[in-house]
C-alpha positions in Angstrom: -165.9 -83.2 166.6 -163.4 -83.8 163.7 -162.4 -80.1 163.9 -161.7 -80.4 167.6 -159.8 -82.8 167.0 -157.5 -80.9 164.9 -157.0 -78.2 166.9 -156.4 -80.6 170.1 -153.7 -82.2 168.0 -152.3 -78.1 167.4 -152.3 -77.7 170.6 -150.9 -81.2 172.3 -148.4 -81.4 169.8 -146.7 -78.4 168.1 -143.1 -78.2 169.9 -142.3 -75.5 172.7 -141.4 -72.2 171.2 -137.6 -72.5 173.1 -136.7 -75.4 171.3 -132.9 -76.0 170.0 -132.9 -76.0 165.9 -132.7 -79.0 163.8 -130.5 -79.8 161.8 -131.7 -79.8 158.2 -129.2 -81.4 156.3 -130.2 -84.8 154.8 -126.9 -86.1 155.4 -127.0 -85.6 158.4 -130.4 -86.9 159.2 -129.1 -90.2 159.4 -127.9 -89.2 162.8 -131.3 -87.5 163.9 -133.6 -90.1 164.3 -134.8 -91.9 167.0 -133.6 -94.5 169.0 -133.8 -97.5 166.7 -132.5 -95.4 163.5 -128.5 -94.2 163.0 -127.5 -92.7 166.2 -127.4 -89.0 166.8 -124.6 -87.0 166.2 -123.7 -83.8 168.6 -126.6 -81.7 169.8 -127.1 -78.1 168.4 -125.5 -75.2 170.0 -126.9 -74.2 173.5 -129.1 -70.9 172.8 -128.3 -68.4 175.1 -130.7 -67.8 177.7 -133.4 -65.6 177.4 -134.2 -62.0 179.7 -136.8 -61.3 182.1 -138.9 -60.0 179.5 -138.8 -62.8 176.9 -138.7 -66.2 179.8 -142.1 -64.5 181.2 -143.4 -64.6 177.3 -142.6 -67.7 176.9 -144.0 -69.4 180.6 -147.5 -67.9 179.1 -146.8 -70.0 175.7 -146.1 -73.2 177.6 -148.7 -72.6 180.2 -151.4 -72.1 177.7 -149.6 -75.6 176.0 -149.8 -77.4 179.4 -153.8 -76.9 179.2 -156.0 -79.7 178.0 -159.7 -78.6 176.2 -162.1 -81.0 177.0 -164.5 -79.9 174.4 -164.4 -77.5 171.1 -165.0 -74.3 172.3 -162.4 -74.5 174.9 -160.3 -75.8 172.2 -161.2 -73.0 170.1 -159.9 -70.4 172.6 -156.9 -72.1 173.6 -155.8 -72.7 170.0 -156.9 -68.8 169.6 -154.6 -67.9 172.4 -151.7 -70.1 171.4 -151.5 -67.9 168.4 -151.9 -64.9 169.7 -149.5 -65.4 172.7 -147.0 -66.8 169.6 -147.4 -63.7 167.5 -147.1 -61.3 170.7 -143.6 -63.3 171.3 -142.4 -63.1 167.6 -143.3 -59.1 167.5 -142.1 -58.5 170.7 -138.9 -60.4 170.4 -138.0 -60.2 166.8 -134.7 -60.8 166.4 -134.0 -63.9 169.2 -133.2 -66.6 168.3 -135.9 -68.4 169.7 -138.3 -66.0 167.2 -138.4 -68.3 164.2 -139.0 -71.5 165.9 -141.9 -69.3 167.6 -143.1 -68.0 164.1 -142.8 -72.3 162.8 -144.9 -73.3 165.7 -147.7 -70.8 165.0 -146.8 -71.6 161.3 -147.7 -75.4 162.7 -150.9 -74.3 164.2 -152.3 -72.4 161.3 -151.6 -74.7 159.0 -152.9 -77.7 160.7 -156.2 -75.6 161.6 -156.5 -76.0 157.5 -155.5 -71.9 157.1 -152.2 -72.0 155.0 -153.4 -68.3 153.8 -153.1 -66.8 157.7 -149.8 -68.8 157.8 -147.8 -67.5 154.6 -149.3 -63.7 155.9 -147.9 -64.5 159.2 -144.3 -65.6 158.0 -144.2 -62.8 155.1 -144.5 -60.3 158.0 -141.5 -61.4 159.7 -139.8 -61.6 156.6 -140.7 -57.9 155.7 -140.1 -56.4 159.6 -136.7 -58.8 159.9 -133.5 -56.5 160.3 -130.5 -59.5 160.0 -130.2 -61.5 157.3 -130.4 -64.3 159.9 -133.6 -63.8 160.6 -134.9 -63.2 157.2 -133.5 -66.3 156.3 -135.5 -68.4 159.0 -138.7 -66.6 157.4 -138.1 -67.2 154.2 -136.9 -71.2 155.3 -140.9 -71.3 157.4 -142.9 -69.9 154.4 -140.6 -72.3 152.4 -142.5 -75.2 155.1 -146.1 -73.3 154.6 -146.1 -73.9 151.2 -144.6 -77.0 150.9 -147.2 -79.0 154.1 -149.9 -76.2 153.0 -150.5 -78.3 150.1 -148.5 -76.3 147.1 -145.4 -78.5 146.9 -144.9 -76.5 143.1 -145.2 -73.2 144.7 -142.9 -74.8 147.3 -140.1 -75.4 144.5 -140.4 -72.5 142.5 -140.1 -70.8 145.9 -137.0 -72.5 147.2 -135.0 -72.3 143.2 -136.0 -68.8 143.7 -134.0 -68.1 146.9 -131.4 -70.4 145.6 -130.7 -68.6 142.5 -131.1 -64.9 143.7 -128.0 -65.1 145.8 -126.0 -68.1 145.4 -123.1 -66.8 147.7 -125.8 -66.8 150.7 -124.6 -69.5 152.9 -128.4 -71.1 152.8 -128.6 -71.3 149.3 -127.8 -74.8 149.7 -130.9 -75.8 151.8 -133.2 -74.4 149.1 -132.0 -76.3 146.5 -131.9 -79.1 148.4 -135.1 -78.4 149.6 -136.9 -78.5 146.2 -135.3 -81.7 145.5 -136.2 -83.2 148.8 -140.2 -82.2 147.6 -139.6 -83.9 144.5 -138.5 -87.0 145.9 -141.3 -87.2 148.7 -143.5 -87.4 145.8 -141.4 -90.1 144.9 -139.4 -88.6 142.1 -136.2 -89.0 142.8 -134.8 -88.6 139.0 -136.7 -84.9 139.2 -135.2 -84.3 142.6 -131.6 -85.1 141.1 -132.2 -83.3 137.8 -133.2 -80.0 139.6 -129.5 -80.9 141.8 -127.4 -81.5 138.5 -128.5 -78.7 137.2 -128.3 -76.0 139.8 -124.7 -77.2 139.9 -124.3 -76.9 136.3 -125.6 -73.4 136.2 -123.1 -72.6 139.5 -119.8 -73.9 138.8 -118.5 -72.0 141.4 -121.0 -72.4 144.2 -119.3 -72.2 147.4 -120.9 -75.9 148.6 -120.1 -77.1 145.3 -119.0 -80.3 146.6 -121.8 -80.9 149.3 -124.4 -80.2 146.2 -122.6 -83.4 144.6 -122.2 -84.7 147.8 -126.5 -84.7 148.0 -127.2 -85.7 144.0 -124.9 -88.9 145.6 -127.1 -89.4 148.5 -130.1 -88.8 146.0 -129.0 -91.5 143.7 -128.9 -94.2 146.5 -132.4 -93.5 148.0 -133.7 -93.7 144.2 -131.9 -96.8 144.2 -129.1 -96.2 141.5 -126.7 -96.6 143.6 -123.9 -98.0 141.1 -124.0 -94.3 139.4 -123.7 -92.2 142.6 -120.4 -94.8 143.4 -118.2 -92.8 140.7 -119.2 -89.4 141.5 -118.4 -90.0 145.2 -115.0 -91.2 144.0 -114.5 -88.3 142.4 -115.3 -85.9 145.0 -113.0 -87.6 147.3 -109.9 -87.0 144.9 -110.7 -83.6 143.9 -112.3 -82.2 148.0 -109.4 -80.7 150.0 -111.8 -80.4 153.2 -111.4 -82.9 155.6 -115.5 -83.4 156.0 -116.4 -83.7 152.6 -113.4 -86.6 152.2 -115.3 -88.5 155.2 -118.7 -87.8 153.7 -117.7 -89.1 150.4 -116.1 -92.6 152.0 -119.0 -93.2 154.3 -121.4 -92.6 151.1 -119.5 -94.8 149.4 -119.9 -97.4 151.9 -124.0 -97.0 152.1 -124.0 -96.9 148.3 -122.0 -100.3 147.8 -124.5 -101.9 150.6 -127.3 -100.4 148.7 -125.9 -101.7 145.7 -125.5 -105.1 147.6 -129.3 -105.5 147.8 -129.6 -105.6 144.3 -127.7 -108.7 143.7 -127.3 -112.0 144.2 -124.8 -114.8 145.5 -121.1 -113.8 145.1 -122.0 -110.4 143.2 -123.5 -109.1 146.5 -120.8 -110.5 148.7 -118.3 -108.9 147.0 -120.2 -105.6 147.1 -120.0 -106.3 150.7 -117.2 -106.8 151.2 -116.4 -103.7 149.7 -118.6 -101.6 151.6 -116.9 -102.9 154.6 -112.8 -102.2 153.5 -114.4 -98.6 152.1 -115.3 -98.1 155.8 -112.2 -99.8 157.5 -110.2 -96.6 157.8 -113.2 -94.7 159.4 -113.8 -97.9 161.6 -110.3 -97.9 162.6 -110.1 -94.4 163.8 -113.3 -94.7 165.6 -111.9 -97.8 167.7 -108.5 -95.3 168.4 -110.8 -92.4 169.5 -114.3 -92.6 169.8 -115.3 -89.2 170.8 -113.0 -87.2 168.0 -114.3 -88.8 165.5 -118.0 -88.3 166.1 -120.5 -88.2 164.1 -119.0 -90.1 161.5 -117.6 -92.7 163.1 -121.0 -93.7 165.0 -122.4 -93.5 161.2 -119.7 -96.0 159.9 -120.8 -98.7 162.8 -124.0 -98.4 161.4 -123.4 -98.8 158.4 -121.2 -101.9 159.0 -123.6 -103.6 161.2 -126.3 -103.1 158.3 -123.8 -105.0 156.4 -123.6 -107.7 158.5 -127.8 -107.9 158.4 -127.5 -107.7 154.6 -126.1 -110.9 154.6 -128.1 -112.0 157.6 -125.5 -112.1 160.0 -127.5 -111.2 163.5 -124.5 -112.6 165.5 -121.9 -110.5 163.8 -124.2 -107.4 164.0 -124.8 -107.7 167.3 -121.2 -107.8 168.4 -121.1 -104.6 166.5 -123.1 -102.9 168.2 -121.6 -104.4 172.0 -118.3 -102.9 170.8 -120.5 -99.6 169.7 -121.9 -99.1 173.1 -118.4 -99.8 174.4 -116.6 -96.9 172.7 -119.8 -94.6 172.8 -120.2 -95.0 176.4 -121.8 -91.9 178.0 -123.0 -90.9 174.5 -126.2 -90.6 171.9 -124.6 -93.5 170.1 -124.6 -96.2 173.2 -128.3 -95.5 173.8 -128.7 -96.4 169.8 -126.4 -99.2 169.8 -128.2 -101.2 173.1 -131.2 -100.5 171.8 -130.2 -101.9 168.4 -129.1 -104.6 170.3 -132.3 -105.4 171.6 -134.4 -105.0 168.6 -131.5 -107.9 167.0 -133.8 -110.7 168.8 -136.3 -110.1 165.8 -134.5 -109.7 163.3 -134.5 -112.9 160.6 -137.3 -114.9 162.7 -140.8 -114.7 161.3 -143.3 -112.1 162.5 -145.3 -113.3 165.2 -148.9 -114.1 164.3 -150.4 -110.7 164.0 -154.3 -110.5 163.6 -157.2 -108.3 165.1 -160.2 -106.5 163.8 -160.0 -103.4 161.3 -160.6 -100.1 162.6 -163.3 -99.1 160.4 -165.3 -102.2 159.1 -164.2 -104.4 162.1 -163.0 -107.3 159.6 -160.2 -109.4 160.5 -156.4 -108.3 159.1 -153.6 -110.3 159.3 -150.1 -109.6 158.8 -150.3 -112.6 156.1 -152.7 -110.5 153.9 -149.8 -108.8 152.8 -147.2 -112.0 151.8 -145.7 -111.1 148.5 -144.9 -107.8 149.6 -142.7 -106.0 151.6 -144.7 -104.5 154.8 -144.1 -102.3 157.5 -145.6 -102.8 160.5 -146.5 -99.2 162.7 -147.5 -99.7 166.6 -149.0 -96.3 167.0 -150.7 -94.6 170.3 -152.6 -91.3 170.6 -150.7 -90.5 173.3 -147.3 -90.2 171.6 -146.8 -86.3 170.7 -144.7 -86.7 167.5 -147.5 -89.2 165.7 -148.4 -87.0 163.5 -145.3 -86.5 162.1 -144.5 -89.8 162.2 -147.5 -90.4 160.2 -146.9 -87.7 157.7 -143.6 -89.1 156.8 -145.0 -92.6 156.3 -147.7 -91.2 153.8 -144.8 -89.8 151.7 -143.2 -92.9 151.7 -146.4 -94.6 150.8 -147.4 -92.8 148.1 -144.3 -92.7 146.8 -143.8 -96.5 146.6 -147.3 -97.0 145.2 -147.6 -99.1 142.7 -144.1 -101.3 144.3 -144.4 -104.4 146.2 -145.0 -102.2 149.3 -147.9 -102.3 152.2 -148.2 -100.6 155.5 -150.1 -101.7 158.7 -151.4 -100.0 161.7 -151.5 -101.0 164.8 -153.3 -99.0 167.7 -152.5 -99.4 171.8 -155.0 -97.0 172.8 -157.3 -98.6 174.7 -160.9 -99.4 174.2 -162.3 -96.5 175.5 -160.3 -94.6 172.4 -161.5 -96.1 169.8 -163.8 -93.5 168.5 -161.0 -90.8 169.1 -158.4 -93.5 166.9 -160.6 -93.1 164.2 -161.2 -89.5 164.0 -157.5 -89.4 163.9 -156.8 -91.4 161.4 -159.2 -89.9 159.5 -157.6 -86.5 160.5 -154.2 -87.9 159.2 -155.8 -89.2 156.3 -154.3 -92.2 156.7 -155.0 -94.8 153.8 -154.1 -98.3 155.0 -155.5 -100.5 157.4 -155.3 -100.1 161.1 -155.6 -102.9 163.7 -157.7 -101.8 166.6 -158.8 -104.8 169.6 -158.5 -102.3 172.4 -156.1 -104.1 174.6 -153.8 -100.7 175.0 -150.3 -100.6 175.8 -150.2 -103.5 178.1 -152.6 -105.8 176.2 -152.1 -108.6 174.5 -150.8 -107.2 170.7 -148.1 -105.0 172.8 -146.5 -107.6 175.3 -146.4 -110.2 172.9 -144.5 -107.9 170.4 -142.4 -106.4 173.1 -144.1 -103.5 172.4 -142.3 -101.0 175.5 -141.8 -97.7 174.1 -142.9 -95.1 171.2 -142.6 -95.1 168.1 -142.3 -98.9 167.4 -142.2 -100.5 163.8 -141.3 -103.5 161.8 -140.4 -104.4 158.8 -140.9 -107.6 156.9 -140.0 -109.3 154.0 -142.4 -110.6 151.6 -141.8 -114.2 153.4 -143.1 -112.7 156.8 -140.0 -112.3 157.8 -138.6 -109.5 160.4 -136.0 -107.8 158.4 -135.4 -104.6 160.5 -137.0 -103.0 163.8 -137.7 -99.6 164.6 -135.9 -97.6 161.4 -136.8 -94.2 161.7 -136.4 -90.9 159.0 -134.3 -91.6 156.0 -133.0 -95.4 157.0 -136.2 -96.4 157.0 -137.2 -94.9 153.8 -133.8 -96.3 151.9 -134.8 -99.7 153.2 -138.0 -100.0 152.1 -137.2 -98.1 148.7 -134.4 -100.5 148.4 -136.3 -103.6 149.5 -139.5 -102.9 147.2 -137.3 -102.4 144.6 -135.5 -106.0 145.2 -138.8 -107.6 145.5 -139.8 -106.4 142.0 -136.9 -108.0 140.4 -137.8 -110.8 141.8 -134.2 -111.3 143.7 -134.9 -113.5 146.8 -134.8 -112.1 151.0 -131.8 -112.8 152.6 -133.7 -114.7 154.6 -135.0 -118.0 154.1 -138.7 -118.6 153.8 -140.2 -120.5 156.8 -141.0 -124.2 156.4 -144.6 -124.8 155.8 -146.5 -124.9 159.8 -143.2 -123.3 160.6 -143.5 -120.5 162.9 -142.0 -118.3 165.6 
């Protein structure tokens, strides 16, 4: 049953092989997450569409997608023919530009059937029969992702420093040294992930992205929360860039740093920090209110960042007229949808987390959201039915195990419904998912849903060691800088920026 399981999650949620591409850069992340993280920034280019030949390959690959198995052999063969109708397309169609999302989602499939070995075979092929250096490059960027979610993450950074040093002229050299860095610092090594930065820098003086290496050591420095040393070197890199991008990279880094930097101190320290944060981002504020549109992403990112501000001090009011004048100058755009839904989350934010209790998944004793007092928690509302769990749940087992040993705790929360409940916990098993998870059954209109407000997927919140909602539904690398930060401020024993409830106080 448990490998059924696995290949129904292969099947059910590996993304269509015509997908656009992501964007990989970590600064930029902050604008790819979902509707309660930083708003999105301009979609990917439209790939052109594809010929007779290749839209009939590629109907088969979502029509064998769009089939459910109701058991394991018919999981089995559909599984079986999602790779081999994958393969067909990436042989047959080498050199679209569709091929190497095609060649990542059988990558997907192989590796979560537990066969990393078929997977680096599969993507070395490509490399080896590729004939344009774009195409190469996507192989060598999916083997990069075999080894690193196959389970060699060392492999996966000698690989990536390999690629990055070979040809440091290539215009992807960039993404491999980042990505070794990124690896480090998913294992929670941040210093190891900036050391490998510092020094591929040092060794490349001259490296074409010079500045956008810096520019990530910067953004490394923050998440590992040193912010106060990244503030210099993003100084610098403003005075010395002459590209127009890097200067507005470097100011609204500055900004996140000083607010970073803000939740490390106290009293007039931390107001000052924030009030530095917010004149750093004035200009960028400024142009935003004159033009919106020309000054996306950025400017989307600096109202943000300035309504995080305003909730560093816990100012709910003043962040939620940020985010009413957001959806004003955004309207029509990614950013409006993140700003009203920010706005909605706001009537959470600084109260205490209403009382959540229910019966562990596994032993079917009671957990309660007050278990975890003294730390900082994140709460996860998770269904089945949402087809990006499992990445979702892959990224908050990095960001577990990299704050173990911090002031940090995670709680599930299942809405399947009662009739799940065996299929819940062979997924969590499946996921390997080491913290508790609430299960009572009551689904996605039950009880634990409504009275959270519990309307879409994914859902999440997080408290403060009080019990107190500090932030909703943070996504991708927000999430992860708050609770690095916030961990880290509850070990220094520095106090919430909320206050803690009266004594019988509640909601």
């Amino acid at each position: 049953m448990k490998r059924l399981l696995i290949l129904l999650l292969v099947l059910c949620y590996a993304g269509p092989a015509w997908a656009q591409v992501d964007d990989h850069d970590h600064e930029h992340e902050h604008e790819h997450d979902e509707a309660g993280g930083p708003p999105p920034g301009p979609p990917p280019p439209n790939l052109p569409p594809p010929g007779p030949e290749e839209l009939a390959a590629l109907t088969k690959i979502d029509g064998i997608k769009s089939k459910h198995p109701t058991n394991e052999a018919e999981a089995r063969t559909l599984s079986a023919q999602y790779e081999e109708a994958l393969t067909a397309y990436i042989n047959g169609f080498p050199e679209s530009p569709r091929a190497g999302l095609a060649l990542e989602a059988a990558l997907k499939n192989d590796i979560a059937a537990g066969d990393p070995g078929k997977a680096e075979k599969l993507a070395r092929a490509f490399i080896d029969h590729a004939k344009s250096p774009e195409a190469k490059s996507q192989g060598q960027r999916e083997l990069l992702q075999v080894y690193k979610f196959g389970g060699q993450p060392d492999r996966a950074i000698a690989f990536a420093l390999e690629q990055a040093n070979k040809e440091p002229d290539r215009p992807d050299s960039e993404f491999f040294v980042y990505e070794a860095a990124t690896i480090q610092a998913d294992r929670g090594l941040h210093d190891k992930g900036v050391e490998i930065l510092e020094t591929y820098i040092k060794d490349h003086p001259k490296h074409p992205a010079l500045n956008k290496l810096k520019l990530r050591v910067a953004d490394f420095l923050v998440s590992a929360g040193r912010a106060r040393e990244a503030l210099p070197r993003l100084d610098a890199i403003e005075k010395a860039s002459q590209n127009a991008e890097e200067k507005v990279l470097a100011t609204y880094f500055t900004g996140v740093a000083l607010l970073a930097a803000s939740r490390q101190a106290t009293g007039d320290e931390a107001a000052l920090l924030r009030k530095q944060a917010l004149a750093v981002l004035a200009p960028l504020v400024d142009e935003t209110r004159k033009n919106a549109k020309a000054n996306r992403p950025y400017g989307g990112m600096a109202f943000t960042t300035i309504a995080d501000v305003a909730l560093a001090a816990g100012d709910v009011k003043q962040a939620g007229r940020i985010y009413e004048e957001m959806a004003k100058l955004f309207a029509g755009e990614a950013e409006e949808k993140y700003a009203t839904k920010s706005l909605a989350d706001l009537m959470f934010i600084g109260l205490p987390l209403t009382d959540l209790e229910g019966p562990e998944l596994g032993s079917g004793k009671p957990v309660k959201s007050t278990d975890f007092h003294g730390k900082i928690l994140l709460v996860d509302f998770f269904t089945l039915g949402y087809p990006e769990y499992p990445n979702t749940a892959a990224a908050e087992k990095r960001l577990a195990k990299k704050l173990a040993g911090q002031p940090f705790a995670m709680l599930g929360v299942s809405l399947n419904g009662k009739e799940y409940k065996d299929q819940v916990k062979q997924a969590v098993e499946v996921l390997n998912l080491d913290w508790p998870v609430i299960f009572d059954g009551s689904g996605v209109g039950g009880a634990m849903a409504t009275s959270h407000h519990i309307t879409a997927m994914p859902a999440n919140f997080l408290v403060d060691e009080n019990g107190i909602v500090l932030r909703v539904n943070l996504f991708g690398p927000h999430l992860d800088d708050m609770c690095t930060q916030e961990a880290a401020r509850v070990a220094k024993g520095l106090p919430s920026v909320y206050r803690k409830p009266a004594a019988g106080g509640g909601k």
